[in-house]
C-alpha positions as CSV (number, residue, x, y, z in Angstrom):
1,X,0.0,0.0,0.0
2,X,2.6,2.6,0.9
3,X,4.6,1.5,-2.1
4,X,1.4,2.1,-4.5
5,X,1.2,-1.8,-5.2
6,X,-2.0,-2.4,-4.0
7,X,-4.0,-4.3,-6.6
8,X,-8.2,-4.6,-6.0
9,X,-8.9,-7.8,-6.4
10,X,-12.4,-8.2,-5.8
11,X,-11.6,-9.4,-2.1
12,X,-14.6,-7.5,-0.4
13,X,-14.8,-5.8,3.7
14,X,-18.1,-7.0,5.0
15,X,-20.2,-6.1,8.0
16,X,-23.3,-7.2,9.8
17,X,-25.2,-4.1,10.9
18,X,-21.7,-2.1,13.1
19,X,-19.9,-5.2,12.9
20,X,-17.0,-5.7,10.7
21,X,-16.6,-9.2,9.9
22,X,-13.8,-9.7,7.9
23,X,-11.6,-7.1,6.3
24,X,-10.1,-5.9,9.8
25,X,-6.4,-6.9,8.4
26,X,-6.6,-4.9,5.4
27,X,-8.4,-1.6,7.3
28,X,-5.7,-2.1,9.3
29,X,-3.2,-1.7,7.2
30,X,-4.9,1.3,5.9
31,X,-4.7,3.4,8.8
32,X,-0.9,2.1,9.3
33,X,0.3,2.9,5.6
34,X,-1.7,6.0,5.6
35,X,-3.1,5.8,2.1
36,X,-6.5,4.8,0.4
37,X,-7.5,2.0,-1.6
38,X,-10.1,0.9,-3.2
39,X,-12.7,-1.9,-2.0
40,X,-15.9,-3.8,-2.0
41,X,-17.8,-3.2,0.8
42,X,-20.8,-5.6,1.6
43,X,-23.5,-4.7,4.2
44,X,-26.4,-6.8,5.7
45,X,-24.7,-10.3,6.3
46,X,-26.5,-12.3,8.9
47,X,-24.5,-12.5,12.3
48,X,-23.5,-16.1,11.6
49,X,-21.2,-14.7,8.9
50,X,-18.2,-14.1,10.8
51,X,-18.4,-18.0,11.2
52,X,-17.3,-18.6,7.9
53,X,-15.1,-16.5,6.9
54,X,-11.2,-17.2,6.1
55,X,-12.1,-20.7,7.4
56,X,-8.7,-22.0,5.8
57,X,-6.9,-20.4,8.9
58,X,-9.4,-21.3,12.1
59,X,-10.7,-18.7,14.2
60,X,-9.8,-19.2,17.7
61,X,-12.7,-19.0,20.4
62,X,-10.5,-15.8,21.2
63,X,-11.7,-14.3,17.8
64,X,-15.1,-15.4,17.4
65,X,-15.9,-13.3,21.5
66,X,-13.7,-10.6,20.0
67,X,-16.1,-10.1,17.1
68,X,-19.0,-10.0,19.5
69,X,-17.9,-7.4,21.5
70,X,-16.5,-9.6,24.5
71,X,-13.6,-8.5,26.4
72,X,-10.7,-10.5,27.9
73,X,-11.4,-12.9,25.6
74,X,-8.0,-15.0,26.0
75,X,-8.9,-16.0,29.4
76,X,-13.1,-15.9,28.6
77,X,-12.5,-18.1,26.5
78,X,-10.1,-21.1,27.9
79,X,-12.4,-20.2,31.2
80,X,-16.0,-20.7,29.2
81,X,-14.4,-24.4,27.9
82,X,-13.7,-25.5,31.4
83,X,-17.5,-24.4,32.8
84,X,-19.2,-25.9,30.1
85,X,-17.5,-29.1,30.2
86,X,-18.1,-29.3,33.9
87,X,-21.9,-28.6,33.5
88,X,-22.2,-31.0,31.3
89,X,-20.2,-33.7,33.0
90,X,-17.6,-34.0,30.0
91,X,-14.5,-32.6,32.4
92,X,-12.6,-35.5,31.9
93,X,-12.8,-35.4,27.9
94,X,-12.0,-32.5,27.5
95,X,-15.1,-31.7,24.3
96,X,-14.2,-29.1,22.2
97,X,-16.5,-26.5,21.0
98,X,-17.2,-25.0,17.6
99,X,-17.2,-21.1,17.5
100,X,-21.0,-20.9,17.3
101,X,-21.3,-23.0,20.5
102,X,-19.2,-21.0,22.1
103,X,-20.9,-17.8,21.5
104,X,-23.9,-19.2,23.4
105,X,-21.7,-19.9,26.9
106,X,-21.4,-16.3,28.1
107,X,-25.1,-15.8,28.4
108,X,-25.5,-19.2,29.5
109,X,-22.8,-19.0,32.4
110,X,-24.4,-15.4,34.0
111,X,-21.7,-13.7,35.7
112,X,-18.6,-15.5,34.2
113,X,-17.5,-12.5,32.6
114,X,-17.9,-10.2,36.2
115,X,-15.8,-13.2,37.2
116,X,-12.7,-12.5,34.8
117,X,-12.9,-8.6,35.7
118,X,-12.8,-9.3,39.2
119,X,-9.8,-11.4,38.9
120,X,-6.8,-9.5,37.9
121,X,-4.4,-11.6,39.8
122,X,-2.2,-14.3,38.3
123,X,-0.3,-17.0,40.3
124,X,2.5,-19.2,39.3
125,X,0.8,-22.1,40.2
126,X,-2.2,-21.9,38.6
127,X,-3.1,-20.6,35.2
128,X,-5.6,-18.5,35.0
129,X,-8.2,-20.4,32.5
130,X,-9.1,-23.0,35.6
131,X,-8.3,-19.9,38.6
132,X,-11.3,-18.0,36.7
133,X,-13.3,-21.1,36.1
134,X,-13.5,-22.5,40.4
135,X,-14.4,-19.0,41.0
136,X,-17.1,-19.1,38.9
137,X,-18.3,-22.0,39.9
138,X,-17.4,-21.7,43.9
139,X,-19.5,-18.4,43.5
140,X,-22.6,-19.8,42.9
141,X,-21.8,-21.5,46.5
142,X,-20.4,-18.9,48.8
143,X,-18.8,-15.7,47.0
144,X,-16.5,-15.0,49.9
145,X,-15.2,-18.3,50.0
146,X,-14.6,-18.5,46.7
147,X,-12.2,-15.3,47.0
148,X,-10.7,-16.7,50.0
149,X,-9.9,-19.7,48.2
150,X,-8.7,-17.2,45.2
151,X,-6.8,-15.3,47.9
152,X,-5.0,-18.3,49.5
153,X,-3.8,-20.2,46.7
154,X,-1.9,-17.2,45.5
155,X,-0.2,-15.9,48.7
156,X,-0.2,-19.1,51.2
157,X,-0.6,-16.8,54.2
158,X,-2.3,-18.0,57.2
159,X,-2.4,-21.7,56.2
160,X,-2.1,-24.4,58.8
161,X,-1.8,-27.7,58.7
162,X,-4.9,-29.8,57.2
163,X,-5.9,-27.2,56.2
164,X,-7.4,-28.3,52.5
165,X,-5.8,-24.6,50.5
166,X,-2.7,-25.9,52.1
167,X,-2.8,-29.5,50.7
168,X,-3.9,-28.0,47.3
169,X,-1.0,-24.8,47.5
170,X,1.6,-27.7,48.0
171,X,0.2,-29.9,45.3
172,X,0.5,-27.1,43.1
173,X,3.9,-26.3,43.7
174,X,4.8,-29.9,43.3
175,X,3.6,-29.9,39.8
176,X,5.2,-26.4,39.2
177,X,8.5,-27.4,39.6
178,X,8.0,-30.7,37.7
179,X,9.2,-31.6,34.5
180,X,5.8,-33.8,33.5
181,X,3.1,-31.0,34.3
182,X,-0.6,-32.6,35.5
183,X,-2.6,-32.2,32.5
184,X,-5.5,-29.3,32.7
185,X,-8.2,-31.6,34.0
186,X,-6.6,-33.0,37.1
187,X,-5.4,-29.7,38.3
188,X,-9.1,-28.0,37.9
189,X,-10.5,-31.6,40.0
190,X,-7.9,-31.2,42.3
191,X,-9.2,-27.4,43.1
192,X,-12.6,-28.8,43.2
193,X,-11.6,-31.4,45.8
194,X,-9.7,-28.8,48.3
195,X,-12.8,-26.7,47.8
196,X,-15.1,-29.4,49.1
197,X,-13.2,-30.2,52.0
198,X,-13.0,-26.7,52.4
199,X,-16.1,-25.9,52.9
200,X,-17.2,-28.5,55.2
201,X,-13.7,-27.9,57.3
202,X,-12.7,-31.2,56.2
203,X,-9.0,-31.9,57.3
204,X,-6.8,-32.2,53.9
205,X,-2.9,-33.8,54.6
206,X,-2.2,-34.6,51.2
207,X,-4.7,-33.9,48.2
208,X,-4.6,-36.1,45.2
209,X,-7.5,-37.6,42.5
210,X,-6.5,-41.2,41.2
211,X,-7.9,-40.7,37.5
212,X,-6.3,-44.3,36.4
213,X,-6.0,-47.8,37.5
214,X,-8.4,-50.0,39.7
215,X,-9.1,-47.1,42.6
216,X,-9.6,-44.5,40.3
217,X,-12.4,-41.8,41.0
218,X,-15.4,-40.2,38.9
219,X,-14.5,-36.7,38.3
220,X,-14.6,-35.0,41.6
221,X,-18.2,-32.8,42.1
222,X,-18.0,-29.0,43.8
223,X,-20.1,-29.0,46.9
C-alpha cells in the first residue's frame, strides 16, 4: 500500500449491521500505511457470517468473542471451555466446541464475565483459565469463599496444617516445579476437591485424584 502496489482484487470488507466481519487486516493496514485503496464493501450479512469466513486459517474462540464485542477474551474463552465441560459432565474429555457454541456460553454461564474482571491476579501455580473457572463455579456456592480460596492459593498466608488450601497450595507447587506437568483436567479436580473439603472444614494432609487404575475416582463434584 505505501509502495502504491495495492492491486483490488475483488476481495470484499463485510459487516453485519456495526460489525466488521472480515476485512479488519486490510483496514488495518490502511490506517498504518496511511493511504486509500479501493474496496468492496458488503453490508447486511447475517450475524452467523463471521463464522465462515477465512475458514482455511481457524478462528480461535479468542476471535469469534472478540467479534461480538466480548472482552478479555484470551482468558473468557479457555475459562468458558472449562465451565461448560463441567456442566455437562464432560470434564474429563475434555469436548471441544465450535465457534457458534461458544458464542452461546457467556449468556448461558451469567456472571462469568464479572468473574474475569474481578480477577486480575495471576499465580504461578495456577493458570488462570481454571483460577477463573473454580471461581465461577465456587461463586454460585459462597462468594466470599470462593475469594478466599482465590486469595489463599496465590499468597499461602495463614495456612495451617490440614488445612485443604494448604494440601492444594503444595500440590501445586509440586507440579510447578516438575518436568511432567498434570494435564489441565486433574489440576481443575484437584481445586474442586480442596474446595469441598474446604467448605465443610474437612481436614486435607495430602490432596490427590487417582484418574487411572483399579481405585480410580469419577471426576470429583463442587459442593
Amino acid at each position: 500500500m505505501t509502495d502504491g502496489s495495492w492491486i483490488e482484487n475483488g476481495d470484499t470488507i463485510c459487516f453485519s449491521g456495526d460489525t466488521l466481519v472480515d476485512g479488519q487486516h486490510r483496514l488495518h493496514a490502511v490506517i498504518r500505511s496511511g493511504t486509500s485503496i479501493k474496496s468492496l464493501v458488503v453490508y447486511g450479512l447475517g450475524a452467523d457470517a463471521f463464522e465462515t469466513k477465512d475458514i482455511g486459517k481457524r478462528r480461535s474462540h479468542a476471535d469469534a468473542l472478540s467479534a461480538r464485542g466480548e472482552k478479555n477474551t484470551t482468558r473468557l474463552s479457555a475459562a468458558l471451555v472449562l465451565i461448560g465441560n463441567y456442566m455437562s459432565g464432560n470434564s474429563e474429555l475434555s469436548i471441544q466446541y465450535a465457534n457458534s457454541e461458544m458464542l452461546d456460553l457467556p449468556d448461558q454461564f451469567q456472571g462469568v464475565r464479572d468473574s474475569i474482571t474481578l480477577l486480575q491476579k495471576r499465580s504461578p501455580l495456577l493458570i488462570p483459565s481454571i483460577m477463573d473457572a473454580c471461581f465461577y463455579l465456587f461463586s454460585q456456592k459462597d462468594t466470599n469463599m470462593a475469594l478466599q480460596f482465590v486469595e489463599k492459593v496465590i499468597t499461602g498466608s495463614n495456612l495451617t496444617d490440614g488445612c485443604p488450601w494448604l494440601a492444594l497450595r503444595e500440590r501445586l507447587l509440586k507440579n510447578s516445579l516438575s518436568k511432567s506437568k498434570l494435564p489441565k483436567e486433574h489440576v481443575f479436580a484437584l481445586c474442586i476437591k480442596a474446595w469441598s473439603a474446604a467448605r465443610f472444614n474437612k481436614p486435607v494432609e495430602c490432596l490427590r485424584w487417582r484418574d487411572e487404575g483399579e481405585r480410580s475416582e469419577s471426576f470429583p463434584v463442587f459442593l
